[in-house]
C-alpha positions in Angstrom: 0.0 0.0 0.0 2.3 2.8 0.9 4.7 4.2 -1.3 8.2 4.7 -0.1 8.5 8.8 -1.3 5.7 9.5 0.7 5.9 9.9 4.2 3.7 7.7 6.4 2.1 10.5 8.2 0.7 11.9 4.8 -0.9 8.3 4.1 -2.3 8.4 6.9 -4.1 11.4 6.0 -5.0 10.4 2.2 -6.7 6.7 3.8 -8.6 8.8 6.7 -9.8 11.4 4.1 -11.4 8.6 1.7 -13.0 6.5 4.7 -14.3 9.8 5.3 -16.5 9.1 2.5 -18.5 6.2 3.0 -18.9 3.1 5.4 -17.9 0.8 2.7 -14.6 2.8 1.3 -13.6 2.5 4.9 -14.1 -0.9 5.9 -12.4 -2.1 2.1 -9.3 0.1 3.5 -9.5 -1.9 6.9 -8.6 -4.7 4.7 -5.4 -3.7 3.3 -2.8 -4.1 5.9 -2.7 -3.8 10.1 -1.9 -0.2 9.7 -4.5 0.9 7.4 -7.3 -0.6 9.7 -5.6 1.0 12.9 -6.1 4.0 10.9 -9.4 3.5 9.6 -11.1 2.0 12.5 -12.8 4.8 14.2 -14.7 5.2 10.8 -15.9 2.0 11.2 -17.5 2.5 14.7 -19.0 6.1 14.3 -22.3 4.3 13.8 -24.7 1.4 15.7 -28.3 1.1 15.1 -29.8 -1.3 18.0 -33.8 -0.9 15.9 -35.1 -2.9 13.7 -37.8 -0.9 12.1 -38.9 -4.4 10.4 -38.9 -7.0 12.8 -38.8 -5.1 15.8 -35.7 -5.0 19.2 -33.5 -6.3 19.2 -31.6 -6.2 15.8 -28.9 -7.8 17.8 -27.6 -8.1 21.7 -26.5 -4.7 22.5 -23.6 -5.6 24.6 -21.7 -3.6 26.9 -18.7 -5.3 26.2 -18.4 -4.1 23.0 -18.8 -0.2 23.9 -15.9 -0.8 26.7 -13.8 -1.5 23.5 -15.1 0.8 20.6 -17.2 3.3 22.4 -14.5 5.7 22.3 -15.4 6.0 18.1 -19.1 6.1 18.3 -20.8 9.4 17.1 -23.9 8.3 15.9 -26.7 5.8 18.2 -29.6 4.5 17.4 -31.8 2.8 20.4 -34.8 1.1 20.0 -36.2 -0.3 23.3 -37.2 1.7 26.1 -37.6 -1.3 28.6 -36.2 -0.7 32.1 -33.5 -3.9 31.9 -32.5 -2.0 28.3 -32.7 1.6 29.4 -30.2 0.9 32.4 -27.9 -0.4 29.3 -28.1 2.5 27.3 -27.4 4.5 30.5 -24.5 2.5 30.6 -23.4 2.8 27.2 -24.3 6.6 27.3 -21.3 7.1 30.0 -18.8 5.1 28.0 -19.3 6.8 24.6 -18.4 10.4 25.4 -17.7 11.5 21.8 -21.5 11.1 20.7 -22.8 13.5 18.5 -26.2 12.2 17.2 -28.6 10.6 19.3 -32.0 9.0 18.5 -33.8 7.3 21.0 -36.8 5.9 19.5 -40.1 3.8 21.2 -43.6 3.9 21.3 -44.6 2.7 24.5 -47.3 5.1 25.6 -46.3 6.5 29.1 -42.7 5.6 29.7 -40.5 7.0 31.7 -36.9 7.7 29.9 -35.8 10.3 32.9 -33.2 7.5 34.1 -31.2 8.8 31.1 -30.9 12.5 31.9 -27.8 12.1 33.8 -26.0 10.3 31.3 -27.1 12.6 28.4 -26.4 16.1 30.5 -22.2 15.2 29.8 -22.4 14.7 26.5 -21.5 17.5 23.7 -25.2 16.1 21.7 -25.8 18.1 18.1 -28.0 16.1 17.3 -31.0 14.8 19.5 -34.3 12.9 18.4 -36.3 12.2 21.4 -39.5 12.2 23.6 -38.8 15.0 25.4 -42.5 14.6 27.3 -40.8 11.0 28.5 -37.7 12.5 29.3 -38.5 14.7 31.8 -42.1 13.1 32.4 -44.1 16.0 31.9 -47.4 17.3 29.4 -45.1 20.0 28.5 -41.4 21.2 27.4 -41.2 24.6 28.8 -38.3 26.8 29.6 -37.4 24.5 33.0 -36.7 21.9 30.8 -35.5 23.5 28.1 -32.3 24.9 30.1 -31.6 21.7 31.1 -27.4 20.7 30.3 -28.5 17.9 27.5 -29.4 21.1 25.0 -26.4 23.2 25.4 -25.0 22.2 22.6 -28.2 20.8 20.3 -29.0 22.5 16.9 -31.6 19.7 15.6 -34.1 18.9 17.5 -36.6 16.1 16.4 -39.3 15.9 19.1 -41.1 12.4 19.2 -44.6 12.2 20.9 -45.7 9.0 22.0 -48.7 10.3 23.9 -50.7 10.8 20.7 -52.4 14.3 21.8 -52.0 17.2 19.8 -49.5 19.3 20.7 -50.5 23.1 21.7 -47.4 25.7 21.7 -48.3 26.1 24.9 -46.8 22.1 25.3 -43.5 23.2 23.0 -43.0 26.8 24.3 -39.3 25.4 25.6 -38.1 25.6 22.1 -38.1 29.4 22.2 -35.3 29.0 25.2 -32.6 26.3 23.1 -29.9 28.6 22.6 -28.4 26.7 19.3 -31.4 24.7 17.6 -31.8 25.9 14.1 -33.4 22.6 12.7 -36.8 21.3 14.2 -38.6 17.9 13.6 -42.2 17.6 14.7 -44.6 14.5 14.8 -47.9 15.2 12.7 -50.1 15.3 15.6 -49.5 19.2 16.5 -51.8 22.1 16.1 -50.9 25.1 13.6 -51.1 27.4 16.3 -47.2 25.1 17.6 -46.1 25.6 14.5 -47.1 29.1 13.7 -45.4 29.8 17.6 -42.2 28.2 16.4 -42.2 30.3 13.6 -42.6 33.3 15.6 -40.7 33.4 18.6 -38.0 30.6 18.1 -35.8 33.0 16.1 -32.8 30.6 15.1 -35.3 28.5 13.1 -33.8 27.8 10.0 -36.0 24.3 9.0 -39.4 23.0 10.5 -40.8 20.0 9.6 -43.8 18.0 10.1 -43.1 14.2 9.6 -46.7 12.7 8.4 -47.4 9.3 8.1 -47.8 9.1 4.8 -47.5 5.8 1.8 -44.5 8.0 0.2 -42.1 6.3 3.0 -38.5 7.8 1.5 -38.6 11.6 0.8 -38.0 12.1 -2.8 -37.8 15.9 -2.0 -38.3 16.9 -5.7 -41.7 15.6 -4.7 -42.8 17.5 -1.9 -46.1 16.4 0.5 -48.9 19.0 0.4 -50.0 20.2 4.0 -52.3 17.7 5.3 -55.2 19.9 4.9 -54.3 20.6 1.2 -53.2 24.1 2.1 -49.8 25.7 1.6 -47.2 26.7 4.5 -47.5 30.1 5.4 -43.8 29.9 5.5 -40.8 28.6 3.3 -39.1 26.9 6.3 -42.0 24.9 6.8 -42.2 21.2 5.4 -44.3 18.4 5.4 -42.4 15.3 4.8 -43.2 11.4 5.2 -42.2 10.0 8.8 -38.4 9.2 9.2 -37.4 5.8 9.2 -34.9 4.1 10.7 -33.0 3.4 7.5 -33.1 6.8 6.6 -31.6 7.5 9.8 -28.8 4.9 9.5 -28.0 6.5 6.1 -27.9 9.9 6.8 -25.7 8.8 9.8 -23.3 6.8 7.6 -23.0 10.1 5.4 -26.1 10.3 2.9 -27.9 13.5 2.4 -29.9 14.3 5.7 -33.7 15.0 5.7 -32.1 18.5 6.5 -30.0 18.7 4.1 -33.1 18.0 1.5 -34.8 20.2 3.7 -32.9 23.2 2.8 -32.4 22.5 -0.7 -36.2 22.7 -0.8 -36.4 26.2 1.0 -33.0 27.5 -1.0 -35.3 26.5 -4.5 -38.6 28.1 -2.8 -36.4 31.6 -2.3 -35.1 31.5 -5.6 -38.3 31.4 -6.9 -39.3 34.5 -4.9 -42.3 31.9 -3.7 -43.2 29.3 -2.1 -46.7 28.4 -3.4 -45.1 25.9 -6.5 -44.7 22.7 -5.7 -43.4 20.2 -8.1 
């Protein structure tokens, strides 16, 4: 693999640059020689997804083990159960992996009780979070107590999961307005305009909102945008209604694929350049 004129140090850089690029470029590298996977092997652990949208938890044994080893690499986490035995696990795993950027913890158990992670979550540097915050801090409501808790010093999307099922008031989301960082809001499809229209108005680093439906079109093509689910048109060009996100989306987005945000605001850069946002394709 390495050629003698170049130093090692600059190889180094030239294999961590393309592993950079995909999850498979990375682990074809690994195979190459001792060195290369020493140097590649943090790609390879940026990323674990313990949910199987398909057959349901687990995927796999998470195992604690493992995180002991690699957690040190892991950026991106994907959990899927929210049962006590598994939630003390994830706390577990939580305090190992200290360089985690993107967190989604995803259930639908109506009525749990996820405040056992708060501790754990509070030390990490999150930039990503997609949550139940209602669960999290067992409340009807995310308000500015919550909101100023440590977990979103550092957040700047937000996806807000709500397993309850009622539609949410901005009275229940008025926290938003106090995260000092968020720029990019996910919100289930059970909310009231008058949330969405508060978002708009008084959380002024908003740079994306969008309403995840559950709609048949189950990957976003984002050249083929969803009407509002009354037929209207948002009353604003950083608002978008977009089928539910799925856990493979997630995985890929994760692993370096274009981001529902990133479509997101190639959809808003095409409505300004229009001078409207009343066309959809």
């Amino acid at each position: 693999m390495h050629n003698d004129k170049l130093p090692l140090e600059l190889w180094r850089e030239i294999t961590e640059i393309s592993a950079s690029f995909s999850l498979h470029q990375a682990a074809t590298l690994a195979l190459v020689s001792r060195t290369s996977f020493d140097w590649v092997q943090p790609f390879l652990y940026r990323t674990v997804v313990y949910y199987d949208e398909g057959k349901g938890w687990p995927l796999k044994v998470a195992s604690l083990e493992w995180f002991q080893v690699k957690g040190c690499h892991l950026r991106n986490l994907m959990w899927g159960e929210l049962g006590r035995e598994h939630l003390q696990l994830l706390v577990s795993i939580l305090e190992l992996c200290a360089a985690i950027e993107n967190l989604a913890v995803w259930g639908n158990i109506q009525g749990t009780d996820i405040s056992v992670l708060r501790p754990a979550l509070s030390k990490l540097r999150l930039r990503e979070l997609s949550i139940n915050p209602f669960a999290l801090f067992v409340t009807k409501q995310f308000r500015e107590t919550e909101a100023q808790d440590p977990i979103f010093r550092h957040i700047t999307h937000f996806h807000v999961i709500n397993a309850q099922r009622q539609l949410l008031d901005w009275e229940d989301l008025m926290g938003l307005m106090h995260l000092p960082h968020v720029a990019y809001v996910g919100l289930p499809s059970q909310v009231n305009p008058n949330a969405i229209d508060g978002i708009l108005q008084h959380c002024k680093h908003v740079e994306v909102l969008v309403v995840m439906q559950r709609i048949r079109m189950r990957v976003w093509d984002h050249d083929q945008e969803p009407d509002a689910p009354s037929g209207g048109i948002p009353s604003d060009p950083r608002v978008l209604y977009i089928p539910l996100l799925i856990v493979d989306e997630w995985k890929k987005s994760a692993l370096g694929a274009k981001s529902i945000w990133q479509k997101s605001e190639e959809v808003i850069a095409k409505r300004k350049r229009q001078g409207s946002w009343l066309v959809y394709n």
